[in-house]
Structure formats: structure tokens, C-alpha cells
C-alpha positions as CSV (number, residue, x, y, z in Angstrom):
1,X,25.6,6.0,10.9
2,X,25.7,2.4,11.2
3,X,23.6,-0.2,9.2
4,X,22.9,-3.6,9.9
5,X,22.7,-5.0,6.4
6,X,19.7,-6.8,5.2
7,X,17.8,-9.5,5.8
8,X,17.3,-11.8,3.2
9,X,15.9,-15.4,3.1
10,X,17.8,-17.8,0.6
11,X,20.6,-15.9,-1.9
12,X,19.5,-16.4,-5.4
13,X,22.5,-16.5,-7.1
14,X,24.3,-17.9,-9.9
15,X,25.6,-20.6,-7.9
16,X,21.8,-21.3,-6.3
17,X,21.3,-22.5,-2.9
18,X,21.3,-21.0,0.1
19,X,23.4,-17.7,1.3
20,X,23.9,-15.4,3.7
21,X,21.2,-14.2,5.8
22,X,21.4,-10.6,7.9
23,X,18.8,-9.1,9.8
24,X,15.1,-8.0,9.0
25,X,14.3,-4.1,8.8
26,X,12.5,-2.2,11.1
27,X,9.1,-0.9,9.5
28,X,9.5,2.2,11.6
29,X,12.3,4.9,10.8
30,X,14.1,6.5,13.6
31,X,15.4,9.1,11.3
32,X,14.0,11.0,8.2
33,X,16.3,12.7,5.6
34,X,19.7,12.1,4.6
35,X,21.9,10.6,7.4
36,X,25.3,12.6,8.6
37,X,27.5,11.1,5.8
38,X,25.2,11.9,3.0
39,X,27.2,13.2,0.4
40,X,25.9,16.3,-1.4
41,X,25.2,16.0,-5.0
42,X,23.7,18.1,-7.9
43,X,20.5,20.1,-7.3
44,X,20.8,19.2,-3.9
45,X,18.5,22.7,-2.1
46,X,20.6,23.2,0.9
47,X,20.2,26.1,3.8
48,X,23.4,27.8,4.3
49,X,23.1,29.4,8.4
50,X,25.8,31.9,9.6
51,X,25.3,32.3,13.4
52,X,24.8,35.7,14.5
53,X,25.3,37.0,10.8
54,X,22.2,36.0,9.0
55,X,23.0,38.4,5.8
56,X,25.7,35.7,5.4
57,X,23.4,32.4,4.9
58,X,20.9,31.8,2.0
59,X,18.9,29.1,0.7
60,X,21.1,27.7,-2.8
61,X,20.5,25.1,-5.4
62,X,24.2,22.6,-6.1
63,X,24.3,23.7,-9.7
64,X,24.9,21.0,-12.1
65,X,28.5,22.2,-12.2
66,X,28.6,20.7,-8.4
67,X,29.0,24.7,-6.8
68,X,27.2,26.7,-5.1
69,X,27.3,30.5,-4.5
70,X,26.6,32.4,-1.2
71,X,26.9,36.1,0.1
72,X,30.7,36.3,0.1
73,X,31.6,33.3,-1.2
74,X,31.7,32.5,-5.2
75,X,31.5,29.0,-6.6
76,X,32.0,26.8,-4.1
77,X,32.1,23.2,-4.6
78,X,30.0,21.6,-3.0
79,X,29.2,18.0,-4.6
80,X,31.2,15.5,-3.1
81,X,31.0,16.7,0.4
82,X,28.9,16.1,3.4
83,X,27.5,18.8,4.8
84,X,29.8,19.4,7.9
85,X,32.8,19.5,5.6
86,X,30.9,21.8,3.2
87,X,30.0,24.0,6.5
88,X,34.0,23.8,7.7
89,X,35.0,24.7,3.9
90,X,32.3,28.0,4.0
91,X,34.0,28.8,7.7
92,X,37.4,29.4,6.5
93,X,36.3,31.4,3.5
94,X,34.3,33.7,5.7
95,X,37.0,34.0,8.0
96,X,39.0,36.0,6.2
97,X,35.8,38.4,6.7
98,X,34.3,38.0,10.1
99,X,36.2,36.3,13.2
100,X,35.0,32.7,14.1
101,X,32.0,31.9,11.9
102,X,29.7,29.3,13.2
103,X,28.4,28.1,10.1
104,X,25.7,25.5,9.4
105,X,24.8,23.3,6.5
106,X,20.8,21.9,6.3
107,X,20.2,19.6,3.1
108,X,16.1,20.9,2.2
109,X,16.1,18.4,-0.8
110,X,18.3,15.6,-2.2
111,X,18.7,14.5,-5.3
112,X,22.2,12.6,-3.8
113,X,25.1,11.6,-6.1
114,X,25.0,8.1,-8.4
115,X,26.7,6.3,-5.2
116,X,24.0,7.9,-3.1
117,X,20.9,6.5,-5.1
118,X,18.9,3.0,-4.7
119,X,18.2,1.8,-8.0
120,X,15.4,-0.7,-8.8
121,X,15.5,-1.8,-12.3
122,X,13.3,-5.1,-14.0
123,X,9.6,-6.1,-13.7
124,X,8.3,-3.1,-11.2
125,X,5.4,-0.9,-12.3
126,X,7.9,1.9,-13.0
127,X,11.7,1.1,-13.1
128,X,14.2,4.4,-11.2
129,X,16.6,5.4,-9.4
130,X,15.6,7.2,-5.5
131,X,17.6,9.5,-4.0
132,X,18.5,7.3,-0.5
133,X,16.8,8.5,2.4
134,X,18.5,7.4,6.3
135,X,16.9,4.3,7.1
136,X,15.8,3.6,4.0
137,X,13.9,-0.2,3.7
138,X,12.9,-2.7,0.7
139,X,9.4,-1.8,1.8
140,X,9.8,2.3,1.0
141,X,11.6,1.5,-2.2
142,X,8.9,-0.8,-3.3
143,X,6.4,1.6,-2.8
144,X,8.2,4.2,-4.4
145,X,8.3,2.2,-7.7
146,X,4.3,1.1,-7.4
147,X,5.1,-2.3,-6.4
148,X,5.3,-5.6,-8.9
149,X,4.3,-6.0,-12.2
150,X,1.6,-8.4,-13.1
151,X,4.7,-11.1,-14.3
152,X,7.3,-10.1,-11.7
153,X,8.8,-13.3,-9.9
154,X,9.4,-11.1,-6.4
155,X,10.8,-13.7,-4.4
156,X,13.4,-14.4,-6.8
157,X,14.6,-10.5,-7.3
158,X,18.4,-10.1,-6.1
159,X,20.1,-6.8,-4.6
160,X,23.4,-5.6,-5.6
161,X,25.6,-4.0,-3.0
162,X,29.3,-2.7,-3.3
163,X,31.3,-4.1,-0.5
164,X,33.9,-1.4,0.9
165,X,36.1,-3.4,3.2
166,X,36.9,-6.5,0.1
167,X,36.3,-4.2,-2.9
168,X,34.0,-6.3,-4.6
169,X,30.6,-6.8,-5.3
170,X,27.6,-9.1,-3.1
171,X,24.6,-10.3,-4.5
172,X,22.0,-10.9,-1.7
173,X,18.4,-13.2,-2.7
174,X,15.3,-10.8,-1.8
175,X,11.6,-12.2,-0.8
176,X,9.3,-9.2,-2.6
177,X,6.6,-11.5,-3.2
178,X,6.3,-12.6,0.7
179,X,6.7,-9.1,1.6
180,X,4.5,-6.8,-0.6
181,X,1.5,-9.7,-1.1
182,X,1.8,-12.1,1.9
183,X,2.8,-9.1,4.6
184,X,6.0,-11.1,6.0
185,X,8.1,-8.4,7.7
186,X,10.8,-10.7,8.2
187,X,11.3,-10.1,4.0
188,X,11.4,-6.4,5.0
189,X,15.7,-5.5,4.8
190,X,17.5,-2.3,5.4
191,X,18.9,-0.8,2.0
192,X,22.4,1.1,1.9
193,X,23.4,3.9,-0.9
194,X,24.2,2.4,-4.2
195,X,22.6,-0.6,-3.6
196,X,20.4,-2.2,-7.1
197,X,17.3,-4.0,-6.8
198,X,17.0,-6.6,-9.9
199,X,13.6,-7.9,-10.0
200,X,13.1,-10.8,-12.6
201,X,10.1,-12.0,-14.8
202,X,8.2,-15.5,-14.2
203,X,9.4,-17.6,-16.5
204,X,5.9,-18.5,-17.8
């Protein structure tokens, strides 16, 4: 699935000024649920559908351990994966019992991995970590946290994000204030898996 970044109005760095801006958010998903590279992680509640051989699927828990167990099938890891390579590992274990399995994987509930969270951390009415949903905005993590505290400074709160292709962290300026109390949608920006939202105090 491809994301288009965020859009963010001034970076608040350590260097100050101005930085990159990337494009505001839509308000409206076009997709619920973890996307197709979601990775599976702990306590995930998946749905485990053998085609034509129902007795074979079943509705499992990812144990802590990061396995799951099915009809047939005994401790099979499952965190780590996403849930066509978990369905292609359960098809060659059941093929040494039944000839071409068509097997499908549903994620029910997520919990997600560390890398597949959004945490928000700082002056918010309840710091935490979200399991990422596809198409996940500022806006739904925001209201997922209860919004600002009385003394947050929103507009000068900065996201984290690990950048893949160089290796190396970004730090991207974020206008919470303008968004949650003014209603400016441009200050509304697409989130990505791992990112961290850092929301600071007013200096008064």
C-alpha cells in the first residue's frame, strides 16, 4: 500500500525554521483494518479458512510466544508475517494432508508488532501506543488519546518517522492546535507504522 507522507506546516526542529512540507490527509478512509503488509503480531485474533475443508480453519489467538495452532498444524509462527505469507506457510503444511489447499488468512483484531504501532507520548489527556490501522490520520490518533491537555503547545508537537530508503530517522513539525481547536484540515497528515507523536508543554 502506498502512503503519501504527511503534511506538515513548518518542521519544528532542533535546527528551527522551516522544513519539509508533504501532503494533507484525507478525513475520509478508503480502507478499514490493517492494510496487506500488516505484519502479524502477538494476540493478533486471526480467522484461519481452508477452502472446501472447513474442519481445517479455526478462529486462533498469536500467543505471546508469536504461534499459533490449527487443526493439523502445531505451533506455527505466526508473528512476523503478513497474512498471505502466514496463509502460503499453513498451505504447504496441509499439503502433506490434502492436495492443493486454498487457504486464507483474515486478521479479526490487531494488536500489531512494536514497528506496527503509532505512539503518542507528552502533554495528551492519555499518553499510548495504537495498534496502526490502514489509513490511519493525526486526526484518528488524536482522538484516540482524548485530544490536548489543558498546557499542551499542539502546534509545536513533532512526529518521528524511521526512514527505510536512508536508514535514519526524520523529524516532521505537526499543527495539533490548528487542527483539533481551529478545524484546519490542511493540519490533518497521514500517519505510517512506527511513527511517534511528541507533543510538548507551553512553556508558561
Amino acid at each position: 500500500m502506498a502512503f503519501t507522507g504527511l503534511a506538515v506546516a513548518g518542521l519544528s526542529g532542533c535546527a528551527g525554521g522551516g522544513g519539509a512540507q508533504l501532503p494533507s490527509a484525507s478525513f475520509v478512509s478508503l480502507q478499514e483494518g490493517p492494510g496487506e503488509d500488516y505484519i502479524i503480531g502477538p494476540l493478533d485474533e486471526l480467522t484461519i479458512f481452508v477452502w472446501r475443508n472447513p474442519e481445517l480453519g479455526a478462529q486462533v489467538q498469536v500467543r505471546p510466544d508469536g504461534r499459533i495452532t490449527t487443526p493439523l498444524i502445531t505451533d506455527m509462527p505466526a508473528v512476523g508475517k503478513t497474512p498471505s505469507m502466514l496463509a502460503e506457510d499453513i498451505k504447504l503444511q496441509l499439503s502433506q494432508f490434502i492436495q492443493e489447499p486454498i487457504v486464507s488468512v483474515i486478521v479479526n483484531k490487531f494488536s500489531g508488532t512494536y514497528s506496527q504501532q503509532v505512539r503518542v507520548v507528552g502533554a495528551t489527556a492519555k499518553p499510548t501506543s495504537l495498534s496502526y490501522r490502514a489509513n490511519m490520520t493525526l486526526l484518528d490518533a488524536m482522538i484516540a488519546v482524548g485530544g490536548l491537555s489543558e498546557f499542551a503547545a499542539g502546534n509545536r508537537a513533532r512526529l518521528i518517522r524511521f526512514d527505510k530508503q536512508s536508514g535514519k530517522q526524520k523529524e516532521y513539525g505537526l499543527r495539533i492546535n490548528d487542527l483539533l481547536r481551529k478545524g484546519d484540515t490542511r493540519a490533518n497528515v497521514m500517519l505510517m507504522p512506527g511513527d511517534v507523536i511528541i507533543i510538548p508543554e507551553s512553556a508558561f
